[in-house]
C-alpha positions in Angstrom: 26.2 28.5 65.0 24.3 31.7 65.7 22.3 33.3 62.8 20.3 36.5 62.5 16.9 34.6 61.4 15.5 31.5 62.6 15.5 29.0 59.8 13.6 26.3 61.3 10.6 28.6 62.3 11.0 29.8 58.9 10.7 26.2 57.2 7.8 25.2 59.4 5.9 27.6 57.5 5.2 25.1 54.6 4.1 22.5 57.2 1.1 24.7 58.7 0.0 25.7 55.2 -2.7 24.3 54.3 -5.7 24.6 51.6 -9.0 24.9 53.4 -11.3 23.8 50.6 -11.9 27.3 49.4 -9.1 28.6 47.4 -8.0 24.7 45.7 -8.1 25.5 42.2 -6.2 29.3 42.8 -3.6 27.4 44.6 -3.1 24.3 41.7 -0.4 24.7 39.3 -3.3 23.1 36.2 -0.7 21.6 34.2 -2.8 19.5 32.5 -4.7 22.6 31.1 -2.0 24.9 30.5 -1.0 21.7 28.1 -4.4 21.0 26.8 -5.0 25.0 26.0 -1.3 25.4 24.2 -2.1 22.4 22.4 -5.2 23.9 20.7 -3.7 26.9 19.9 -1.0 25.1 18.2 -3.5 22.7 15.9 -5.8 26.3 15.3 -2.7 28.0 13.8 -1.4 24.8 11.9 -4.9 24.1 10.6 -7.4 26.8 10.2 -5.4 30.0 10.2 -4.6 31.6 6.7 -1.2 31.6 5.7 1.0 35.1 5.4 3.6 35.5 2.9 5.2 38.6 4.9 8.3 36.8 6.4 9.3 39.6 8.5 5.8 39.1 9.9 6.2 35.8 9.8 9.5 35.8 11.9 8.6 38.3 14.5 5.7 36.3 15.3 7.4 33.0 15.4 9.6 34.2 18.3 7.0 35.6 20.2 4.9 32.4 20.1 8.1 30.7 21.0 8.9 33.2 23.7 5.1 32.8 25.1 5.1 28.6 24.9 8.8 29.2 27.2 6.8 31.2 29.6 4.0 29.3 30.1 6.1 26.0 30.2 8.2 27.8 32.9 5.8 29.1 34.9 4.2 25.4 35.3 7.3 23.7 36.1 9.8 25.5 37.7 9.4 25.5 41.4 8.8 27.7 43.8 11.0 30.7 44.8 11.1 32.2 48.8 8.0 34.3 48.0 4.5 33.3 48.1 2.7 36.9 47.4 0.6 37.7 45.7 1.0 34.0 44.1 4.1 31.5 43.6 3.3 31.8 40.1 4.2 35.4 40.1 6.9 34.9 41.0 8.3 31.7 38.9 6.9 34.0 36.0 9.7 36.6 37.0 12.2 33.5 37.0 11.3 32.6 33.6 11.6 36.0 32.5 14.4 36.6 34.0 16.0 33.7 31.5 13.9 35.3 28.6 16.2 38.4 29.3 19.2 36.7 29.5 18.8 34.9 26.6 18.0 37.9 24.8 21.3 39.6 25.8 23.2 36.3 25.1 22.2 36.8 21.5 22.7 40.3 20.7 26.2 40.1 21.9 26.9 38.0 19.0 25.7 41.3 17.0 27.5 44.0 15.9 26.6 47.6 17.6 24.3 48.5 13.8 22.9 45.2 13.7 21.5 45.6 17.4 20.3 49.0 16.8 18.4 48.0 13.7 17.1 45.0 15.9 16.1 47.7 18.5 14.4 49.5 15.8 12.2 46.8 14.2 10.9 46.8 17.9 10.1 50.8 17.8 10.0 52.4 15.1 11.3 55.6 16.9 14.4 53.6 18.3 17.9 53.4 16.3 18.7 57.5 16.4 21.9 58.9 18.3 20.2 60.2 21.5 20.9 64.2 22.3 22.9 63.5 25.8 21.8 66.2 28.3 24.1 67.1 30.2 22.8 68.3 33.9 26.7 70.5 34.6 27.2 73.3 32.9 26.2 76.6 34.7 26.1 75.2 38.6 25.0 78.5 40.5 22.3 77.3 43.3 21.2 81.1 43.2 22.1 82.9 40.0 21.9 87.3 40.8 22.3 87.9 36.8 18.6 86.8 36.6 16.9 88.3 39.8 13.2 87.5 37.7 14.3 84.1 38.5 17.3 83.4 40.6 16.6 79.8 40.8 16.5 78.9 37.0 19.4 76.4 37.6 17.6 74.1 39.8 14.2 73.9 38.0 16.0 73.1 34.9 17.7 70.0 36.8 14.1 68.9 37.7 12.4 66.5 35.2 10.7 63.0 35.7 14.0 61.3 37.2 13.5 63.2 40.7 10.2 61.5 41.4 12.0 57.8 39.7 15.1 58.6 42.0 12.7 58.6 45.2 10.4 55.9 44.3 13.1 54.0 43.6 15.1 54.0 46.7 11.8 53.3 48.4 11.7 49.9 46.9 15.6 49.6 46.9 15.4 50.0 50.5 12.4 47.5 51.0 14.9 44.9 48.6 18.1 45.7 50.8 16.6 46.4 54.6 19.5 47.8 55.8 20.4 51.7 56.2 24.0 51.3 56.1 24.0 49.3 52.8 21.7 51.5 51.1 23.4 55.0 51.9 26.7 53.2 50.8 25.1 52.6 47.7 23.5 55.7 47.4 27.3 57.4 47.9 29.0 55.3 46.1 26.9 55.8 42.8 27.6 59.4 43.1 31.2 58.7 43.0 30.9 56.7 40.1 29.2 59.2 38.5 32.0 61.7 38.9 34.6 58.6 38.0 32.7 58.3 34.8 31.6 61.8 33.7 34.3 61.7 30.5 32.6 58.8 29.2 28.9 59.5 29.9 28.3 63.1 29.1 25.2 62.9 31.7 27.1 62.0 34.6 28.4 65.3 34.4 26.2 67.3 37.3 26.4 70.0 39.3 28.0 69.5 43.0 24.1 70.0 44.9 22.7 68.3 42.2 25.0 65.2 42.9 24.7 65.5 46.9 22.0 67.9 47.8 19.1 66.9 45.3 20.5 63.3 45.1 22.0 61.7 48.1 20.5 63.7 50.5 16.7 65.0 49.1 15.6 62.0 46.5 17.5 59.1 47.7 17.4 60.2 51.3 13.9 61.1 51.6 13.5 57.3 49.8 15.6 55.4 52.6 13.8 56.6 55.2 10.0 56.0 53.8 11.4 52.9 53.1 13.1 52.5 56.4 9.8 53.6 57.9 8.2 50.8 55.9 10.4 47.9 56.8 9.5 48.9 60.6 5.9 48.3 59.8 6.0 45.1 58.3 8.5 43.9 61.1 5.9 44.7 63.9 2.9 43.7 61.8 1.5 40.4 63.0 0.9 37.6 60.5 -2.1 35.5 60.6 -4.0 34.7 57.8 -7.6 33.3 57.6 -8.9 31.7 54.9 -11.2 34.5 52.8 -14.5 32.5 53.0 -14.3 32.4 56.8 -14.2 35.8 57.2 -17.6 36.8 57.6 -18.2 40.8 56.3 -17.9 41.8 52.3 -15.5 44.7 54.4 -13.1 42.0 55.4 -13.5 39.9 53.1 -11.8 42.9 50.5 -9.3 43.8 53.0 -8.2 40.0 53.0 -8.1 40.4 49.1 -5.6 43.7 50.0 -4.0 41.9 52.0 -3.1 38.6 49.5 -0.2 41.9 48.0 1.4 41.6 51.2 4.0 39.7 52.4 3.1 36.2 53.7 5.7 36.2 56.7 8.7 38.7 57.2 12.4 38.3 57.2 14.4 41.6 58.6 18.0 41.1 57.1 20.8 41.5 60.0 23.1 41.2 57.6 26.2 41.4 60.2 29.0 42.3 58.0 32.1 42.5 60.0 31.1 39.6 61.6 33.4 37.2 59.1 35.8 37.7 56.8 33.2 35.1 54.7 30.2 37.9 55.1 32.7 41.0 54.8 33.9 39.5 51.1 30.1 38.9 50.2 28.7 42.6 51.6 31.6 43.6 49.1 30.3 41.7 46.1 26.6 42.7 46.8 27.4 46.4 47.3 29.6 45.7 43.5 26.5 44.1 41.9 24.1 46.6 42.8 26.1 49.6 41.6 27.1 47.5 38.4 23.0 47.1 38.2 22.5 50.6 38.3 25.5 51.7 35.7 24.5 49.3 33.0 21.4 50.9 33.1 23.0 53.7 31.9 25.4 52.3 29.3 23.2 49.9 27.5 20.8 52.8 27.0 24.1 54.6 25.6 25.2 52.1 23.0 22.0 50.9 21.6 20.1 54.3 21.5 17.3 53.7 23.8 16.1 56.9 25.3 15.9 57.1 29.1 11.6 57.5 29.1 11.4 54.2 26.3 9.7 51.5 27.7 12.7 49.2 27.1 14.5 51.1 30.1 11.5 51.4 32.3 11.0 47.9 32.1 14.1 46.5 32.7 14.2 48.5 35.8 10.9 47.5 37.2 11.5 43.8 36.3 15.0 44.2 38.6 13.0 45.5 41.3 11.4 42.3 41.1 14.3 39.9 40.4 16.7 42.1 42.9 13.9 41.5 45.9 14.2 37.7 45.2 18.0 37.7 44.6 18.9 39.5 47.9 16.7 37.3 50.2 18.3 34.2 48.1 21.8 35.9 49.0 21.3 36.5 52.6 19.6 33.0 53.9 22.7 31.8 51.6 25.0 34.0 54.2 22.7 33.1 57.2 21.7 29.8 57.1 24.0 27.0 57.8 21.8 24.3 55.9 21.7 26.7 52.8 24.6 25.3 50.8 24.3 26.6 47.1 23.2 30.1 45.9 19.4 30.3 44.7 18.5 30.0 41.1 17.9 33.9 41.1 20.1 35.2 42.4 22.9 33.6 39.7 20.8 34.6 37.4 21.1 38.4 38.1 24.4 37.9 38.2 25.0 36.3 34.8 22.5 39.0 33.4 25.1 42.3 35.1 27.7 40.3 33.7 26.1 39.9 30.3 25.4 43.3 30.1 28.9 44.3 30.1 30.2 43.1 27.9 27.8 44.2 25.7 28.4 47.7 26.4 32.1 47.1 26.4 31.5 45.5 22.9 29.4 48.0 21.6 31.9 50.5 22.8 35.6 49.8 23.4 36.8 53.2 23.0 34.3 54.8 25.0 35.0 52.9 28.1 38.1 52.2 27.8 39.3 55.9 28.0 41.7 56.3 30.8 40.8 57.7 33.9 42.0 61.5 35.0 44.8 61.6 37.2 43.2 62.8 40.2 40.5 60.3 40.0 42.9 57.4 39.1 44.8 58.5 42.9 41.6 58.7 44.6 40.5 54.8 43.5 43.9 53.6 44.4 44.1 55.2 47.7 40.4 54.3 48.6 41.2 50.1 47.5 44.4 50.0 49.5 43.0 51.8 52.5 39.9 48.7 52.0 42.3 46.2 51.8 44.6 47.6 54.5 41.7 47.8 57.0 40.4 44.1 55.9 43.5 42.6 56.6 43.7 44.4 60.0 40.1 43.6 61.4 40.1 40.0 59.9 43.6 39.5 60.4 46.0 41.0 62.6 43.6 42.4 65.6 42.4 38.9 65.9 45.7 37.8 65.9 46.9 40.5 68.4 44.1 39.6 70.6 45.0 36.6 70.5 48.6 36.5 71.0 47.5 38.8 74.4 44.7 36.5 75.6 47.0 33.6 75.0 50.3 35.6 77.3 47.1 36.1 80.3 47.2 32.5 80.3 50.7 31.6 80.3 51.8 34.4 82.6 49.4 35.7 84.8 50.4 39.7 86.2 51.6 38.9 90.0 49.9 41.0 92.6 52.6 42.6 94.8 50.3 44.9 96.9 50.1 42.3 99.5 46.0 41.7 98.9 46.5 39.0 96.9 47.6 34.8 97.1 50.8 34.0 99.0 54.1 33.3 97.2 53.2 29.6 98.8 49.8 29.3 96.9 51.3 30.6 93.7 52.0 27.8 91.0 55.8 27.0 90.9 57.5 27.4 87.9 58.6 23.6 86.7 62.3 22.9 85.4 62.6 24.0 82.0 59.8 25.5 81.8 61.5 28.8 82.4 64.8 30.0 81.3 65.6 31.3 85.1 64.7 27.7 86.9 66.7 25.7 84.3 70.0 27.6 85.0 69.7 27.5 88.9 68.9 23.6 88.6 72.0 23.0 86.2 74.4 25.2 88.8 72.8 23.4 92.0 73.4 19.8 90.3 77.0 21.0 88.9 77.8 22.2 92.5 76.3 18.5 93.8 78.5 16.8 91.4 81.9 19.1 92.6 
């Protein structure tokens, strides 16, 4: 079967690695002194170190030690992920995080909504208050005449820190997705769910050039195409690495150290979406995730109070940069190659972290997100799914089946060519008995005229 990458290039790779002699102990996994220096630290505290009667002191550091001895264990043992830059380690240290994170929403879905803001609050002090929800609508003229001082008051006061984050973003988004199409799909369709869920979330509501102008087409458009711009880089730049001891200048010998934050090898995604009704269904479910991804950023901040600059929110989007990048390569060599026969460890992670998020918010919540949907945008889901399905069951379906049924009547009945150009009656095939409805009847009335 045809794929979009070569696989066996690709796993080749691990059998010209090699360890020159230079870089051995950056390249070891040191179990044996991850275990040795845990071990210590455990007989300092149970010996030596004074006892504290605070318990709430107590606690919070008993679950960060434990947190820290999961870490460490998992970055020494789990293997390693696709990515080998900057180090494996870096990257199983995202994988083990990434099950930190789950576990953490695993428990405080078995909270109620005040216990999990109080919990959010013995974390920050300033967390646990109803956030003031801004609301970017209200007064939508681009160029307002009542205040000729300052005509464009509208649009400065939609600018604030999330324009620069909305670029940046889709810079990386772009790098983690490496295909146009997908991301401006994304980038639309996040804009319509923004206008789906504007009665629930008070700042969905924006202005019609805020959503498409300053959105789609300045932040997250300007961010595509850097990152477009990017991906054709890193396709065309040629890999070779040398060890950094060989190389013999202190000038390249920093460039090498540069260069240890770039990828090892590239994969461009040809993700080939019409291709299957297999890859069609999966494009689908990718396209969900990473919207679902980008909402629940939005309603987790919503029902525990976190405010939209906290650190909580900032870092749960930079560590799903990090988790998405593994995740989508995970997803495609999944679609691409023929060998790959399970989904990576990853990539079900993500999922089962979207999925736990949720139903957190729809926990926290019910009412909130459960209210129904106005009419108009109620028509305009239903007429957008069934035109979807419609056109999947067409181009997976009944072309192929049309094209089929005509190839198959080319074969069975060829067009005759009665201009005279073409093969002789005599060189034609003849039609067999019973083969066709016209021969059988003329050879049952020549043998019944026989028999008479």
């Amino acid at each position: 079967m045809e794929t979009a990458h070569d696989w066996e290039a690709y796993k080749n790779i691990d059998k010209d690695f090699f360890d020159d002699g230079t870089m051995t102990f950056f390249w070891r996994a040191h179990r044996l002194t991850a275990l040795i220096m845990f071990s210590l630290v455990l007989v300092y505290v149970a010996l030596w170190e004074g006892a504290n009667n605070d318990s709430d002191y107590n606690a919070k550091r008993g679950i960060i030690a434990v947190i820290l001895a999961f870490v460490l264990f998992g970055v020494t043992i789990t293997p390693d992920g696709p990515f080998r830059r900057p180090h494996p380690a870096v990257w199983r240290l995202m994988l083990v995080l990434s099950i930190v994170y789950e576990l953490c929403l695993v428990f405080l879905l078995f909270q109620t909504v005040d216990d999990a803001r109080r919990l959010m609050q013995s974390l920050d002090d300033q967390l646990g208050r109803p956030l003031p929800e801004k609301d970017y609508g209200g007064n939508c003229l681009l160029y307002d005449t009542g205040r000729p001082n300052d005509p464009f008051h509208n649009f400065w006061d939609k600018i604030d820190v999330f324009v620069s984050v909305h670029f940046f973003g889709w810079w990386l988004k772009t790098l983690i997705l490496r295909d146009w199409w997908l991301c401006m799909v994304i980038s639309v369709m996040f804009e319509v769910i923004e206008y789906t869920l504007e009665h629930q979330l008070p700042n969905f509501s924006e202005c019609w050039w805020d959503h498409w102008l300053m959105d789609v087409l300045v932040c997250n458009g300007l961010g595509i195409l850097l990152g477009m711009m990017t991906l054709n880089y890193l396709s065309m730049k040629p890999y070779h690495w040398r060890g950094m001891w060989n190389i013999p200048s202190y000038r390249g010998k920093l460039t090498r150290i540069l260069k240890q934050f770039t990828p090892y090898v590239w994969t461009d995604f040809d993700w080939r979406p019409t291709s299957s009704l297999k890859r069609w269904l999966s494009m689908l479910c990718i396209v969900v995730a990473f919207l679902l991804a980008e909402l629940n950023t939005f309603t987790l901040k919503f029902v525990l109070w976190i405010p939209p600059s906290h650190f909580l929110c900032l870092s749960r989007l930079l560590f799903f940069l990090f988790w998405g990048a593994v995740s989508m390569r995970e997803g495609f060599q999944f679609l691409d190659d023929p060998e790959c026969t399970k989904l990576g460890t990853q990539a079900c992670l993500v999922i089962a972290i979207i999925v736990t998020e949720i139903l957190i918010s729809l926990k926290f919540d019910w009412d909130t997100f459960t209210k129904p949907l106005p009419r108009h945008v109620s028509l305009f889901w239903i007429v957008g799914l069934a035109g979807l399905a419609i056109w999947t069951l067409w181009h997976f379906y009944l072309k192929r089946l049309i094209n089929h049924t005509e190839q198959k009547l080319k074969v069975d009945y060829p067009p005759v060519d009665r201009s005279g150009d073409g093969p002789s009656s005599s060189s034609r095939p003849v039609p067999v008995a019973g083969s066709d409805p016209g021969v059988r009847l003329r050879t049952e009335l020549t043998t019944t005229t026989k028999r008479a």
